[in-house]
Structure formats: C-alpha cells, structure tokens
N, C-alpha and C positions, 0 to 999 in steps of 0.2 A: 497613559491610557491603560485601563483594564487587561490583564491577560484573558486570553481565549480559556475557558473551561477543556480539558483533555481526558475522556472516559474512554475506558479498554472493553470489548466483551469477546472471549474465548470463544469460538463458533464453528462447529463440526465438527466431525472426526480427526481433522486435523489439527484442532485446538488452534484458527487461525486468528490473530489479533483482528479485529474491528476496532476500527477509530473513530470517536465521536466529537467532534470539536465544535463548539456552542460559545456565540456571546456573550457578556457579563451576566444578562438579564435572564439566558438560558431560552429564547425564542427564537429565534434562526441558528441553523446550524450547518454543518455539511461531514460528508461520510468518507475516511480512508477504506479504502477495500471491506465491504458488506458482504462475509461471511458465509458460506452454506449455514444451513438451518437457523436465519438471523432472526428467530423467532422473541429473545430476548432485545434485541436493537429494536426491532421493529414497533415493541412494547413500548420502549424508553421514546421513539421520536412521536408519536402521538398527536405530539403536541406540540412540535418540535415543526418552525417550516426551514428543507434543507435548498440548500443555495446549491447543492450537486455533490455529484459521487467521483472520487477520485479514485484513480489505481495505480499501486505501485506496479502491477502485470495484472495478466490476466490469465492464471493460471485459478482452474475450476472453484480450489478454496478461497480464494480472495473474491469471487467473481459471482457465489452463486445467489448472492440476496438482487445481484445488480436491477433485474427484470422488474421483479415485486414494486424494490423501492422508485425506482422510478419511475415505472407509471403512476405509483401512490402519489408521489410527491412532485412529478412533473418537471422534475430535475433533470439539467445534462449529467452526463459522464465524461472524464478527462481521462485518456490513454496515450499512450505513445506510440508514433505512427509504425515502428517497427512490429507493433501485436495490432495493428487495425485491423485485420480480419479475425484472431481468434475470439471474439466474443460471436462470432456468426458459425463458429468450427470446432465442433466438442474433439475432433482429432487434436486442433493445435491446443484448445484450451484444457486437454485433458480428462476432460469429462467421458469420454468415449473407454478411457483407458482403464476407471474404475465406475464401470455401469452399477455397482451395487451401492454405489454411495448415494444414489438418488435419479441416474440417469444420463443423460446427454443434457448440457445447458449452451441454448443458442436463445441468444438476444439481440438486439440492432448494434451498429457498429456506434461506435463511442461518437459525440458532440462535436468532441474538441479535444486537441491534438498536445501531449504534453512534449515538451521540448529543452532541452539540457542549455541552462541558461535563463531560461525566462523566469518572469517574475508572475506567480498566478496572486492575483487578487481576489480573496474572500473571504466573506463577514467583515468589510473593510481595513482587513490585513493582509501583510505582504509573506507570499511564500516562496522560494526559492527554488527551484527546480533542476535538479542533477538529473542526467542520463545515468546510469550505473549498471552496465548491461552487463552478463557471468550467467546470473542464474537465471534469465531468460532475457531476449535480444533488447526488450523493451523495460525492462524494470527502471525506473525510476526512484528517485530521494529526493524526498520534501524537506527543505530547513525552515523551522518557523521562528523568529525572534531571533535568530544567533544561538538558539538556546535548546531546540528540539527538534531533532529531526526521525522524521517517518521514512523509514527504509524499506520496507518489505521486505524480502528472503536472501536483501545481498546480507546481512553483516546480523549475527546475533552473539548472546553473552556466551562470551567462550566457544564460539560456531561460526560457520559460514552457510551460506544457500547452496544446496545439492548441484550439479550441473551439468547431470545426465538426463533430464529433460529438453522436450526439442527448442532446438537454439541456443542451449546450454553451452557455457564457453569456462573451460576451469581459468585460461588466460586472462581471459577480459574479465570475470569476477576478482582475481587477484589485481589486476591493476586498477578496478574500480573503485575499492576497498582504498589502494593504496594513495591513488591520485587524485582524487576528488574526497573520501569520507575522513580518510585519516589526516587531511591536511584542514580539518579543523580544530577548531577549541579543541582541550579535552576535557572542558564540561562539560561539553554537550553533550544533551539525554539523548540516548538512541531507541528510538519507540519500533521494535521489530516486528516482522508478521506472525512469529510464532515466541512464544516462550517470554522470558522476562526482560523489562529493560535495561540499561548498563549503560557505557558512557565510552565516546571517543576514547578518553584516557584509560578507561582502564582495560581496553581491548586491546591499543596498542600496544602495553603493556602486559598482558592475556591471552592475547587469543593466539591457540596453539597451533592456527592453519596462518594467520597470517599477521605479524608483526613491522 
C-alpha cells in the first residue's frame, strides 16, 4: 500500500512544526498540531477533506489554528485526557501568559481522548500512540509505519522539551524519552514540534541532555 504523503509548515512566533498527512491521491487528509498564524496550512488544505486534528499537547503554539480548522472542516480533535480542559483555559494552555502573541485562545474541549497504547485509525492507517509526559502532563507520540514518529516537544535534534511550564516534569520527560522513544528502531524519523527532523539513532547517540 501507498505511503501517506507527510508535509511540515513552520507556524508562529514560535516556529512551531505543523503536520500534514494526506493519502496517496492527496484528498483526505488529517492535521498534527495546527499552529498559530496557520495561515499557510489553511491555504494548502482547501481542497484537502481532514478526517481530524490531532495533538501532541496543547500548549498555545500547537493549538492555535485548532478553532478555525474545525469548524471549517467539521473535524474532531484528539487530546489526552491529562490536558482535557486546557483547550477551554488560556492560563493552562498558555495563551494568557504571552497576550501579545494574539491573545487568550479558548476553544471546545477535544472529541476524543488520546491514550498511551492505543491504536488511532486514519486515512485507513494505523497509528501508535505513546503517552510521553515531561514537557507537559498530556504530550503524547505518534508512530506511523514503524517508520515515523510525531513527538511534539518531548525529544528534538540535539534537544529536549523545556519543563518549566505547568505540568512540566524534568523526571518524567527523561524517562519518557528513555522508555518508550529510545527503545525504538534507530531509523526511525523523528518529526518534532519545533526545529529539524533527526532519527532515534542518532539522538541516542547525540543528544546532550539525554543518552
């Protein structure tokens, strides 16, 4: 079978990764964390019908297109019940903290509930779902194929997620890192919320916070 198409867009102030993932044909698709100012995303799905918006958290920059795109596209959202109320709460989701980035962002509470373990089904492919809580209590990690995985702000190239935000856990980001991400392949592509992508292997290998 086809691999899924995987498109990146840089979005905000924070330079935050948006994930676009479309079937072979490029007509249904579905969205990792939609970006403040998702004005380029917003462009590219058009045309595009999304099957739903996932989050790795829901911290203000991964969060802030979530409102627009689905009422546009009439799409769930998938969270993890640890952050169920900060999409309703610019204190937890941060929004309140930098009012000159755009504002306070309050939206409805998420669809459907993501869970460490489960198997999410979409665009008739299987996705994996880790809890991988540190740099906030709900962050979660997508593996798709054995082959990619969408982490959000646990694990970047040569980096780790900050975890001086509320729920922030330096503990529990280091052992998420280490007992669930690193005990994969190490070819596996790691698609991060901010910055470039990199690879199991060569973080393990690399990265200077956690080996």
């Amino acid at each position: 079978m086809a691999q899924l198409n995987i498109e990146s867009f840089s979005l905000g102030a924070f330079q935050t990764n948006a994930y676009l993932l479309t079937d072979p044909d490029g007509k249904r698709g579905f969205i990792i964390d939609p970006g403040m100012s998702p004005k380029p995303l917003l462009k590219r799905i058009e045309n595009v019908e999304i099957e739903a918006i996932v989050l790795t958290h829901a911290h203000l920059d991964h969060i802030g297109g979530v409102d627009e795109i689905r009422k546009w596209k009439n799409c769930p959202v998938y969270l993890h019940d640890a952050e169920a109320d900060w999409l309703t709460d610019p204190k937890l989701n941060g929004s309140a903290r930098w009012p000159d980035l755009g504002g306070p962002i309050v939206t409805e509470p998420a669809e459907y509930a993501l869970d460490d373990g489960m198997t999410l089904k979409l665009l008739g492919e299987k996705f994996r779902v880790f809890h991988t809580p540190g740099h906030s209590p709900g962050s979660c990690s997508l593996l798709y194929d054995n082959k990619h995985l969408f982490g959000g702000d646990v694990l970047f190239k040569m980096s780790i997620g900050r975890t001086d935000l509320t729920g922030g856990s330096e503990r529990e980001l280091y052992n998420s890192i280490r007992s669930k991400l690193y005990t994969l392949q190490d070819d596996v592509i790691v698609y991060p919320g901010h910055g470039p992508r990199t690879t199991i292997g060569y973080e393990k290998q690399n990265n200077p916070y956690v080996r």
